[in-house]
N, C-alpha and C positions, 0 to 999 in steps of 0.2 A: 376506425383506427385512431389510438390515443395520438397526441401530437404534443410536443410541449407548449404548454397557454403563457401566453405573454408574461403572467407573474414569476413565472418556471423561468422562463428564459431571461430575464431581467436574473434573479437569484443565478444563476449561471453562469453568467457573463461576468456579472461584479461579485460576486464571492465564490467560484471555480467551481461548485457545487451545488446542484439538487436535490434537495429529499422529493422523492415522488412517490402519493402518500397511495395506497392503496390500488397498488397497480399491477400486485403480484395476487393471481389468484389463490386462497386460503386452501382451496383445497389442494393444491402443490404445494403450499410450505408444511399443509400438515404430512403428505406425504415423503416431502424431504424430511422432517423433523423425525419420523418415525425410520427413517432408513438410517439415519443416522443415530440416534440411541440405538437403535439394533445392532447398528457397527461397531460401537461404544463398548452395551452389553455384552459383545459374542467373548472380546475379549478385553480386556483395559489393562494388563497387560502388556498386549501388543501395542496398544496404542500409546504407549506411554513412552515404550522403544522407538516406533517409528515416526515421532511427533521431530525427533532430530536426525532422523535420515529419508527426506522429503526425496533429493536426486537420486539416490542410490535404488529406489524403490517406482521413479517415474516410468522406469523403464522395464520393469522384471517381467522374467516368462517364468512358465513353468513345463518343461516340457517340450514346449512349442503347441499346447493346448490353449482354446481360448480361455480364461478364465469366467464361470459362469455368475452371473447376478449376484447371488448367495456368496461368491468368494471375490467378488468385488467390495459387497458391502461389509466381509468382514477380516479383511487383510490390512488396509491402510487407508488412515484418509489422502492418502496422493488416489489412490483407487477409486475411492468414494467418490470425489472429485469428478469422474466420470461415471458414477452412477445414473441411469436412464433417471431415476427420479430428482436427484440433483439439477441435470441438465435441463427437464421438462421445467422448473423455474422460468428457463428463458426459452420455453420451445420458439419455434418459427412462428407461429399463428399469436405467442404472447403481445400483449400491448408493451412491452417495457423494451423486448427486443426489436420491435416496429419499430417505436419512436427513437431507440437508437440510431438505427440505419434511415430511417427519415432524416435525420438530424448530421450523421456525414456522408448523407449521402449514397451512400452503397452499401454492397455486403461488408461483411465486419470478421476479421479473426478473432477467435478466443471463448465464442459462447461454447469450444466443447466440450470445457474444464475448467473445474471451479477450485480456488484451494480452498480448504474448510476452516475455520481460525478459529481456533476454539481461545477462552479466558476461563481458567476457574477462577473460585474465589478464593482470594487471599489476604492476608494484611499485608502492610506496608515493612517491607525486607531489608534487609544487610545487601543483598544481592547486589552488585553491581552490574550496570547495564552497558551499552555499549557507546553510551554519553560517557562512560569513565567516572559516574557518579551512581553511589547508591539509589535504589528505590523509592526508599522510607524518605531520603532528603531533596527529591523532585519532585516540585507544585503537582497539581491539576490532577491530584490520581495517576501519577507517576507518567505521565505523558512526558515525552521528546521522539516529535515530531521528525519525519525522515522521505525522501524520495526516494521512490521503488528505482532497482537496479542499480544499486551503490554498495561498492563492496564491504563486505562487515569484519574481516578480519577469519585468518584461516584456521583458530581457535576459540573459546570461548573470551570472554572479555578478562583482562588480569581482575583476580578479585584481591588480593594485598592492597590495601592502602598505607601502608607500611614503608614499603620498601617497592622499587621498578621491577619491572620485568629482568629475569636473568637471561645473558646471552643467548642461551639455545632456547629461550620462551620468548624473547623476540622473534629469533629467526624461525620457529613455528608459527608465529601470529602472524608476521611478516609476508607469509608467499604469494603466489600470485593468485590463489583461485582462494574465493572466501567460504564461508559455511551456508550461506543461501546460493552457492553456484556462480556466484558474479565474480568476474576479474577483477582485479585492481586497473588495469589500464585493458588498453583497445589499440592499440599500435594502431594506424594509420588508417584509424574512422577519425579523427578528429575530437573524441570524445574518451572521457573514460567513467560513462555511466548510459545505462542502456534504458530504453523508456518504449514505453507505449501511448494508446490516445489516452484511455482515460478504464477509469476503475470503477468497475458495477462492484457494490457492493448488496445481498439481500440476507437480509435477519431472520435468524430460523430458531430466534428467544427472544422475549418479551426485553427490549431496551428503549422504556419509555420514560424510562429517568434518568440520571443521571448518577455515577459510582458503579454502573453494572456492566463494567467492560469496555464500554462506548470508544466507537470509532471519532477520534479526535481530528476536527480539521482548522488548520491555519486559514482561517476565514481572507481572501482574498488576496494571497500571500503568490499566488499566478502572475498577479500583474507586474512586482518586484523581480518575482524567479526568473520570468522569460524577462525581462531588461537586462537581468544578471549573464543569463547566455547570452545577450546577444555582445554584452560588455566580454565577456570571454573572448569569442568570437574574434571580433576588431581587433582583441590584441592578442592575436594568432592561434588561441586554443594553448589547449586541450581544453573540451566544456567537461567541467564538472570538478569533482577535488584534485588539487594539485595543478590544476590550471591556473590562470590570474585572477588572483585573487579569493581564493579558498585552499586554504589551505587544511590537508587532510586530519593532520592531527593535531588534536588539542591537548596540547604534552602538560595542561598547565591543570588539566582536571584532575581530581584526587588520584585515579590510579596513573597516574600518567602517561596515560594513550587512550584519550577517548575520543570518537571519531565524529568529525563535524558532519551530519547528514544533512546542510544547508547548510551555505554560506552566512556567515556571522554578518554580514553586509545587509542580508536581509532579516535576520533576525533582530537588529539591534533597529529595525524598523515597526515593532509591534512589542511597543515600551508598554504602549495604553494597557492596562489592567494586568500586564505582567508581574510574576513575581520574582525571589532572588533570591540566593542560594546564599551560604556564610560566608563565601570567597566571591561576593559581587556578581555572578555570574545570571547572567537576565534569563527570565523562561517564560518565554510568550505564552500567554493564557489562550487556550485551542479552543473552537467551537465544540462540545462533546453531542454530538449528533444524537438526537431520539428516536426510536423508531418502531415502530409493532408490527407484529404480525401481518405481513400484506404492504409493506412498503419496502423501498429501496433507495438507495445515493448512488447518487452517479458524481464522480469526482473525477477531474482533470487530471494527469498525468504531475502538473508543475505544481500542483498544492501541497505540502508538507502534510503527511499523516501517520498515526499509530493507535493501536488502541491505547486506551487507558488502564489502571488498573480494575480488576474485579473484586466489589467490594459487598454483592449482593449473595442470595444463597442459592444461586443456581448457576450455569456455564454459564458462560456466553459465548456463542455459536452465530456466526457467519459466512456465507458463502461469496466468496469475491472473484469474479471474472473479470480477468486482466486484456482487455481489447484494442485492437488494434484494425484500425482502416486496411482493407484488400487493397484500396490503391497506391499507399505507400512502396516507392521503391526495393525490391527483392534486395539488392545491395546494401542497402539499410535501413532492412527490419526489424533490426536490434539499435541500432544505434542512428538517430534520423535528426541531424541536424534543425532540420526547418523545422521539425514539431517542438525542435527543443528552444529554438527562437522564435517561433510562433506557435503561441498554444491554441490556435484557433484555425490554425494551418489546414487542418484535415478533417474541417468541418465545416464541408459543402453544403450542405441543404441547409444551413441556416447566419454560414458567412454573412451573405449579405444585411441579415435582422440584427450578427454580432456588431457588425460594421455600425449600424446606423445606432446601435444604443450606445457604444462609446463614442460615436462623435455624429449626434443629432444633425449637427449643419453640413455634415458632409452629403 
């Protein structure tokens, strides 16, 4: 049984992230790889419809029939997602799902569905993102950086730079449920952003350079986040935007509503190699992960991530399972304080090794 080697665990602890190189058997990614261009192929199409109706589609029947392999693979990648060959990535008997659950400890929610994330390629766009900033005019291969479960807005992003949003395009953008299914707020969790432990990501295209998609991480950006909530926290919540100290929108970006996916308290702490926009605006230079065939990242819940742009001649395609510890509280399973004040919280089988690399003389 693989376990993570002391060099692993060190890269974990102080940059929120592992690449763990070779740990995905090849003959499961080539078999995920080929379910997926078959799903691709049946229709593209459809897939290009339902790449924006991810929830509408999590749940469909048909009939009340099961749906069979063949129209698993070729209806959606919310489907795909659970495809047997997707999931055998992380079967039971995988080294990669071992060392997980060796690592917090117990069984784990989430290996049973993957979402697919596909990148074409593309040049650098007009497109406005949901930083409130064009494409074309954000460093690092159009990377900003974002924590999962934070609401995105219950429209697309205004793309005028011109002129604001008009009245009734506010209060469309405005409501409370956004376009990846998140609320705006959480009444009476104490929270209004929802989190898990931590993020498998595995690569099912060759991203061994850098320009071709790559998953972007805020290299040790954990250790700030969870200070950030625990400073919420003390002065009485709500953790996440619109609590103390982050404030949700940044009215001051070109279109004027772009949404801070981290607080600017920790971004204005990862000056070093960052660049800057024509209006001052800092953009942390992200680690852009490489990865082939048969490796995997496992990342932290609290690390700011996104992909990049694709700037190669082929997708880029990965498979991300969003996990979460069984023994976290049923009461909040969506929104779990302590994991959000301690990123280390819910991982038992290796607390103790985390404990003694951040502070040796303890």
């Amino acid at each position: 049984m693989r376990s993570l080697t002391p060099e692993e665990l060190q890269s974990f602890v102080y940059d929120g992230y592992v690449v763990l190189r070779d740990i995905v058997p090849r003959s499961s990614v080539e078999a995920a790889r080929r379910t997926f261009y078959q799903s691709l192929g049946t229709s593209l199409a459809e897939y290009q419809r339902i790449v924006g109706s991810f929830a509408k589609h999590m749940n469909s029947e048909r009939d009340g029939d099961e749906l069979s392999e063949k129209a698993v693979a070729a209806n959606s990648l919310t489907l795909l997602g659970r495809h047997p060959d997707i999931c055998d990535l992380v079967d039971e008997e995988t080294d990669v799902r071992t060392l997980i659950e060796q690592a917090l400890g117990g069984p784990v929610h989430g290996f049973q569905f993957a979402q697919m994330a596909t990148r074409f390629p593309t040049e650098p766009s007009d497109s406005v993102t949901e930083s409130g900033y064009r494409d074309k005019d954000i460093p690092f291969f159009g990377w900003h950086g974002h924590l999962d479960g934070l609401w995105n807005g219950s429209t697309p992003p205004h793309q005028d730079l011109t002129k604001s949003m008009s009245k009734k395009a506010w209060e469309q953008w405005n409501q409370q449920k956004g376009r990846n299914g998140v609320q705006r707020t959480y009444p009476g969790t104490g929270a209004n952003i929802t989190n898990f432990t931590a993020l498998l990501g595995i690569p099912l295209s060759d991203q061994s350079r850098e320009g071709v998609g790559n998953l972007g991480l805020l290299k040790g950006a954990h250790h700030p986040i969870t200070r950030f909530f625990r400073h919420q926290r003390e002065h009485g919540g709500p953790l996440g935007p619109d609590g103390p100290g982050w404030e949700r929108l940044h009215r001051e970006a070109p279109n004027g509503s772009g949404l801070r996916h981290y607080p600017d308290q920790v971004r204005e702490q990862f000056k070093h190699g960052a660049q800057y926009t024509s209006d001052g605006r800092l953009w942390p230079k992200p680690s852009l992960i490489e990865l082939s065939l048969g490796d995997a990242v496992l990342t932290l819940h609290a690390v700011p991530h996104s992909a990049s742009r694709c700037e190669g001649s082929e997708p880029r395609v990965m498979a991300y399972f969003r996990l979460t510890s069984r023994e976290r509280p049923d009461h909040a399973r969506f929104n779990y304080i302590s994991g959000l004040c301690d990123c280390w919280h819910e991982w038992k089988g290796i607390r103790n090794v985390v404990n003694e690399i951040l502070d040796p003389s303890s």
